[in-house]
C-alpha positions as CSV (number, residue, x, y, z in Angstrom):
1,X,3.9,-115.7,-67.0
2,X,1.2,-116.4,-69.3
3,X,1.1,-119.8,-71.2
4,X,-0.2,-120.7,-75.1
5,X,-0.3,-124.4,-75.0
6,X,2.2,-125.9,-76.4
7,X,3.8,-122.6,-75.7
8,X,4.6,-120.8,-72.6
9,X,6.0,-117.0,-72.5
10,X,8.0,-115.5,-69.6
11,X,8.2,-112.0,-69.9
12,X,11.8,-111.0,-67.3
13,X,12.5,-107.3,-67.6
14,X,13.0,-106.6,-71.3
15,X,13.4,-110.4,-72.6
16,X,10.4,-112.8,-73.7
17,X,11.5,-116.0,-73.2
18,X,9.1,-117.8,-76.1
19,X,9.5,-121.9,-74.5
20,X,8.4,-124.4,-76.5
21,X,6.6,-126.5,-74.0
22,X,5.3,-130.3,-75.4
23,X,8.6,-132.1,-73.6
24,X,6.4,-135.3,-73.7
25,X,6.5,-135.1,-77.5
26,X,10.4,-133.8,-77.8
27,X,8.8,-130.3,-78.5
28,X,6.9,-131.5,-81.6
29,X,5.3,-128.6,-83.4
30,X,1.4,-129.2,-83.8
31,X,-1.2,-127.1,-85.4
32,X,-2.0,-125.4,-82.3
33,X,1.8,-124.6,-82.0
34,X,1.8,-122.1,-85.3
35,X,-1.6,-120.6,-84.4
36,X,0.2,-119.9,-80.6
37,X,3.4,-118.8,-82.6
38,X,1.7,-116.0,-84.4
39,X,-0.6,-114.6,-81.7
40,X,2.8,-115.2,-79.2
41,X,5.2,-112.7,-81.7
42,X,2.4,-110.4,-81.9
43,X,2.3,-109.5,-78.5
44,X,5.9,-109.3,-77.9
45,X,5.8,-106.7,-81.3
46,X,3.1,-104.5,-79.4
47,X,4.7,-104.7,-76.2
48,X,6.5,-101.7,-75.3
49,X,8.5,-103.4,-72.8
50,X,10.0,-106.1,-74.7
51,X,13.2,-105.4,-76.7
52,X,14.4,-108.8,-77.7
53,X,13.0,-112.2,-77.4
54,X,14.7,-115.8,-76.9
55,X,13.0,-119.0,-78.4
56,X,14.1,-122.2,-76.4
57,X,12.7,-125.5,-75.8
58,X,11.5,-127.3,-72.4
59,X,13.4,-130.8,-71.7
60,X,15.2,-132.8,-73.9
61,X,15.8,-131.1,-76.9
62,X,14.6,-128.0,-78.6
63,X,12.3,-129.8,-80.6
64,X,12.1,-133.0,-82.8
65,X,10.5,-130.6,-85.8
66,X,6.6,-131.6,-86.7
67,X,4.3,-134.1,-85.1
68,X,3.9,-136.4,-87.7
69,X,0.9,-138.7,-85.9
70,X,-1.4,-135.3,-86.1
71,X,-0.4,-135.4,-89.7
72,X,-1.4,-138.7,-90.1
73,X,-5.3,-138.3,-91.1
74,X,-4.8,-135.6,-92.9
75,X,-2.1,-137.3,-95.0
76,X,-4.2,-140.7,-95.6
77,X,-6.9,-139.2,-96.9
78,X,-7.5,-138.5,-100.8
79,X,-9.4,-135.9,-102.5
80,X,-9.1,-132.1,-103.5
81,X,-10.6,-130.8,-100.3
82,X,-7.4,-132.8,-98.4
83,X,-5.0,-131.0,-100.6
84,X,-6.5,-128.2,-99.7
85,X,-6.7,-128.6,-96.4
86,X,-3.0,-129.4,-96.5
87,X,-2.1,-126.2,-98.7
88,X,-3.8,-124.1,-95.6
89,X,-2.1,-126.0,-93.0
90,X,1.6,-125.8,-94.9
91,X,0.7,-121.9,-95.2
92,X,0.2,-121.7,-91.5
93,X,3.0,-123.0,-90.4
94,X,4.7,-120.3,-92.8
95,X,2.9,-117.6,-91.3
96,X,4.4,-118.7,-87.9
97,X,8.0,-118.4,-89.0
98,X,7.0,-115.0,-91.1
99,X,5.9,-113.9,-87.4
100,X,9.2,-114.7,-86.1
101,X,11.3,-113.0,-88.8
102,X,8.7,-109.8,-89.4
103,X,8.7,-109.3,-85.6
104,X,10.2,-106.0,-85.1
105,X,12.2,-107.1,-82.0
106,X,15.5,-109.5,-82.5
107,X,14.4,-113.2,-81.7
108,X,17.9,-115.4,-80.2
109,X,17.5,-119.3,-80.6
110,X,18.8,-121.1,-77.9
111,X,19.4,-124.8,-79.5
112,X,20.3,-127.7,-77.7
113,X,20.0,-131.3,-78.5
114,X,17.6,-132.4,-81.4
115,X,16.8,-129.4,-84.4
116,X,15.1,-131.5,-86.7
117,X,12.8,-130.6,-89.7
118,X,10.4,-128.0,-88.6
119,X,13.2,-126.8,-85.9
120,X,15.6,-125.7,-88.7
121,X,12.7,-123.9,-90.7
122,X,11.8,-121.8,-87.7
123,X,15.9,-120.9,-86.3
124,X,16.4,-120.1,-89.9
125,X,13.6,-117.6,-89.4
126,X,15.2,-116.2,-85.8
127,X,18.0,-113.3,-86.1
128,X,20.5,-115.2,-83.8
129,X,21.5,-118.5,-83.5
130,X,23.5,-120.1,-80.6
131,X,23.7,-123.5,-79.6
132,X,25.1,-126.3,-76.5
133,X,27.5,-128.9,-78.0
134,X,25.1,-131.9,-78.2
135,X,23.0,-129.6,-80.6
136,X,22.0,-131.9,-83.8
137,X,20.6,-130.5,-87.0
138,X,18.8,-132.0,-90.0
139,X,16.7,-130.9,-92.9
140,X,15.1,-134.3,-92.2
141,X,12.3,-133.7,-94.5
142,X,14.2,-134.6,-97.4
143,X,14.8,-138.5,-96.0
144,X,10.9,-138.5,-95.4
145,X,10.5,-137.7,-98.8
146,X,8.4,-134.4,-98.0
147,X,9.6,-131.2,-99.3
148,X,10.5,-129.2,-96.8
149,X,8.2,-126.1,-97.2
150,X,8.1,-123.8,-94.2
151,X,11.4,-121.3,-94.9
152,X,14.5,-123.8,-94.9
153,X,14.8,-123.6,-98.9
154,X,14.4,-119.8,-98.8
155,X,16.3,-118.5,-95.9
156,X,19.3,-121.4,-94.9
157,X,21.0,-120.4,-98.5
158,X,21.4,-116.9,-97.4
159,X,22.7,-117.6,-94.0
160,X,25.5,-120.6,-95.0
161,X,25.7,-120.5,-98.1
162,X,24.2,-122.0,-101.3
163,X,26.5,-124.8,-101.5
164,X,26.2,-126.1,-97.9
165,X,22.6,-125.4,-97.7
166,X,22.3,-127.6,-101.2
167,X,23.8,-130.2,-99.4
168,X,22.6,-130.3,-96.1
169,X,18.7,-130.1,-97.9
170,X,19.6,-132.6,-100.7
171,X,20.9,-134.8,-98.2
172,X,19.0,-134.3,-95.0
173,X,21.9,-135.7,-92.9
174,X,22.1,-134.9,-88.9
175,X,24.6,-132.5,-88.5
176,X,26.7,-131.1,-85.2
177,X,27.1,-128.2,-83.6
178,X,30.6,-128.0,-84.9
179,X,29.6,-128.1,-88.2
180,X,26.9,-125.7,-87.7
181,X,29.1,-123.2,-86.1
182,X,31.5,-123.9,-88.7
183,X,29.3,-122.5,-92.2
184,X,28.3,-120.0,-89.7
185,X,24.5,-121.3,-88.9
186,X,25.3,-120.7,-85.4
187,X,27.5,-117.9,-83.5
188,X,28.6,-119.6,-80.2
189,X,28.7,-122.9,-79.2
190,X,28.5,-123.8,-75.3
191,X,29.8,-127.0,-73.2
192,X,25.8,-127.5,-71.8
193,X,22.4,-126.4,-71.5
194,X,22.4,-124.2,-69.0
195,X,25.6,-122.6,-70.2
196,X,23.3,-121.9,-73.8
197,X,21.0,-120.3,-72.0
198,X,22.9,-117.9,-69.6
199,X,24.5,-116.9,-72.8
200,X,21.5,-116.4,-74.4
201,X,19.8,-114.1,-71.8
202,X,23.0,-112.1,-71.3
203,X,23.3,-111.7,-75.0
204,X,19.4,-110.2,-75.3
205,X,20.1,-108.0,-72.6
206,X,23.0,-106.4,-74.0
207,X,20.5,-106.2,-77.4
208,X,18.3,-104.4,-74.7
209,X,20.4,-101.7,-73.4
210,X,20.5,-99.9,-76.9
211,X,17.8,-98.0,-77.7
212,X,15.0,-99.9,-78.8
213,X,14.1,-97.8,-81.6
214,X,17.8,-98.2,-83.2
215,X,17.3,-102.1,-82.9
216,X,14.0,-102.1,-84.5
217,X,14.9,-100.0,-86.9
218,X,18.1,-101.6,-88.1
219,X,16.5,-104.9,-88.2
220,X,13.2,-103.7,-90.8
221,X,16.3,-101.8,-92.7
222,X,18.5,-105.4,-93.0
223,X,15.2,-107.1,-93.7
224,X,14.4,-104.8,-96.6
225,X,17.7,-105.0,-98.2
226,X,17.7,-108.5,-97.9
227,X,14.4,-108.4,-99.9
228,X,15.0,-105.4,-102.2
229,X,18.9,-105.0,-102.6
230,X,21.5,-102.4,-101.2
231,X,21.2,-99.9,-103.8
232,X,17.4,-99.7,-102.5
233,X,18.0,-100.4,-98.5
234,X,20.9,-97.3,-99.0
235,X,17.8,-95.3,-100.0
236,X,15.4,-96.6,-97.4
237,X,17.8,-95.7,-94.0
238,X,18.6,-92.5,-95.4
239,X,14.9,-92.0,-94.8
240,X,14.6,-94.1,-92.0
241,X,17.2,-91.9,-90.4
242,X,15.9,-88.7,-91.4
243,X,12.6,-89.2,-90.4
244,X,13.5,-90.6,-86.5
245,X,17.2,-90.0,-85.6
246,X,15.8,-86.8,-83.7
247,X,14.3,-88.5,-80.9
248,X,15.6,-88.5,-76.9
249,X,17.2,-91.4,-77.2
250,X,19.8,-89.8,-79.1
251,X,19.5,-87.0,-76.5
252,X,20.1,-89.3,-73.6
253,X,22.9,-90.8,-75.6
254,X,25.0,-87.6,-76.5
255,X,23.7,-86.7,-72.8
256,X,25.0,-90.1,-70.9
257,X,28.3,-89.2,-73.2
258,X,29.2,-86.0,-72.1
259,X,28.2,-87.3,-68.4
260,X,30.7,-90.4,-68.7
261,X,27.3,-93.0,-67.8
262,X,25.8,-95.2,-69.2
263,X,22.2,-94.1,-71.1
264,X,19.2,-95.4,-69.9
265,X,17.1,-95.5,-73.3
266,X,12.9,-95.2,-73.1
267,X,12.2,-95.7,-76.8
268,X,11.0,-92.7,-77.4
């Protein structure tokens, strides 16, 4: 286990369990936290090992969204070199959800309680999103008359919809877990906690018995489409497929086939 205050990482066979760790502070996301965020999604990107990654919070909830009081200062004072400074820290905490969504590896949030602010820019930025019954959500920067500005405007109109995400943002009301499973921001919803999690690990190992390769490289072919259309990601895993599907883990596939097992896939 290594640990990247207010972040710890537990690395269990082929799963990084990425646990936000302030439970003091509801999991409130400081400047420390996207720094740690970045470096964290990194290393499970160069890890060999890791195949899929769960993000979950320690405590009550998975997190009350940004730590206002270390915003304070910042936000009091006047000037060009404070907007600045608040440009770079906005940018930051963009790069730390980019890291989440450009990781090659397929990130699972596991929400439960409190998703406020912050907490729906970064689950909009995971590839999977479950959540236990109590789970709330709000775009809760609208009520605080902020903007919000690290991926909720960009990314929750693709996954529910532009009229639900237009008025879930213009409204910034708490929302359930019923609702959210409802327009389809989450997949599964589970009677508690603990339930949310077991599902969550079982569901990242199943990611983890395909072959690594295949996973990785149908989540950089769905991200390009997204970004480039499906006339050009057609295009793109043609040549994605023609330049990789050769590998042994199509060999122990075909293999595992004829010998009526299950493969055991190395990546390679």
């Amino acid at each position: 286990m290594t640990e990247s205050a207010p972040i710890k990482v537990v690395k269990k066979g082929h799963i990084a369990f990425v646990i936000m760790n302030n439970p003091d502070k509801l999991n409130a996301m400081t400047f420390d936290f996207f720094s740690s965020m970045v470096e964290i999604f990194t290393d499970i990107d160069d890890d060999p090992q890791i195949r899929a990654a769960i993000i979950k919070g320690e405590g009550k909830c998975f997190t009350a969204g940004i730590d206002l009081m270390s915003l304070a200062g910042l936000l009091q004072s006047k000037g060009a070199d404070s907007r600045e400074n608040l440009r770079k820290i906005i940018l930051k905490g963009q790069k730390s959800n980019n890291a989440v969504i450009q990781c090659q590896k397929p990130v699972i949030a596991a929400i439960h309680n409190h998703c406020i602010g912050g907490g729906v820019d970064l689950i909009c930025a995971c590839d999977i999103r479950l959540a236990s019954n109590d789970a709330i959500f709000s775009v809760r920067e609208t009520k605080l008359g902020v903007i919000a500005d690290l991926g909720t405007l960009q990314r929750l109109p693709d996954i529910v919809g532009e009229p639900w995400a237009r008025e879930l943002i213009f409204t910034g009301k708490d929302f359930s877990a019923k609702k959210a499973l409802e327009i389809n921001l989450i997949t599964h919803m589970y009677e508690t906690k603990k339930d949310l999690f077991q599902a969550a690990e079982k569901l990242a190992n199943k990611i983890a018995d395909n072959s690594p390769l295949t996973i990785m490289g149908i989540k950089d072919t769905m991200r390009f489409t997204r970004t480039n259309g499906i006339e050009a990601g057609l295009e793109y895993v043609a040549q994605k497929n023609a330049a990789q599907l050769m590998n042994e883990d199509l060999m122990e596939a075909i293999t595992a086939l004829m010998e009526k097992r299950n493969p055991v896939f190395k990546g390679k």
